[in-house]
N, C-alpha and C positions, 0 to 999 in steps of 0.2 A: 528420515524426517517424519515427524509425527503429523496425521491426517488432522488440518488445521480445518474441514471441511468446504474448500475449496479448493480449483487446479494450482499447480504449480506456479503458475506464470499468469498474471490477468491484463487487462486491459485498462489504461486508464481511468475511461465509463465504469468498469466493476469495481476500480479500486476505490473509487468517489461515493460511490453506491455502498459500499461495503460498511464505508469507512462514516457515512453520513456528511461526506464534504463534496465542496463543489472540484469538476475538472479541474478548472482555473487552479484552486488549492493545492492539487495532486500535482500538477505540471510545477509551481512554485517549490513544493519539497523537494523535487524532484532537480529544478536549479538550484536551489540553495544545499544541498547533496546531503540533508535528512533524512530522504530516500531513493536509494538507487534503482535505477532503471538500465532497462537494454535493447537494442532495438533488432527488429528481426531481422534477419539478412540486409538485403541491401535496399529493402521497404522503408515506408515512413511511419511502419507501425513500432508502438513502443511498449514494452511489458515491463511489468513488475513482480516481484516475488510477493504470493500470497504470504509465504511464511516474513518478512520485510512489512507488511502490514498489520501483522500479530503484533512485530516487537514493537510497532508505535504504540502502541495501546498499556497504558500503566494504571494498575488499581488503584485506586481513591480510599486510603486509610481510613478504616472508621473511625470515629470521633471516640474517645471516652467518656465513658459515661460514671 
């Protein structure tokens, strides 16, 4: 996997941070399964794949001119 300049696995805080959205938004993707998540052992903590955050992101065609 190519070094997307982040860890593996983030935290929902980093992915909101990352991503310029609120928690609230990331937990919502997250129900609606546009983005997969996973939770650590048998914690209530929840990660997601930094690389799963790249592939949200789609470039904006430039206009012709």
């Amino acid at each position: 996997m190519p070094d997307s300049g982040h860890p593996a696995y983030v935290s929902i805080e980093y992915a909101a941070q990352h991503l310029d959205l609120s928690k609230l938004t990331i937990r919502r993707m997250i129900a609606d399964g546009s983005l997969q998540a996973f939770r650590v052992g048998k914690t209530r903590s929840i990660r997601v794949r930094g690389a799963d955050l790249e592939a949200l992101l789609t470039p904006i065609p430039a206009a012709a001119s």
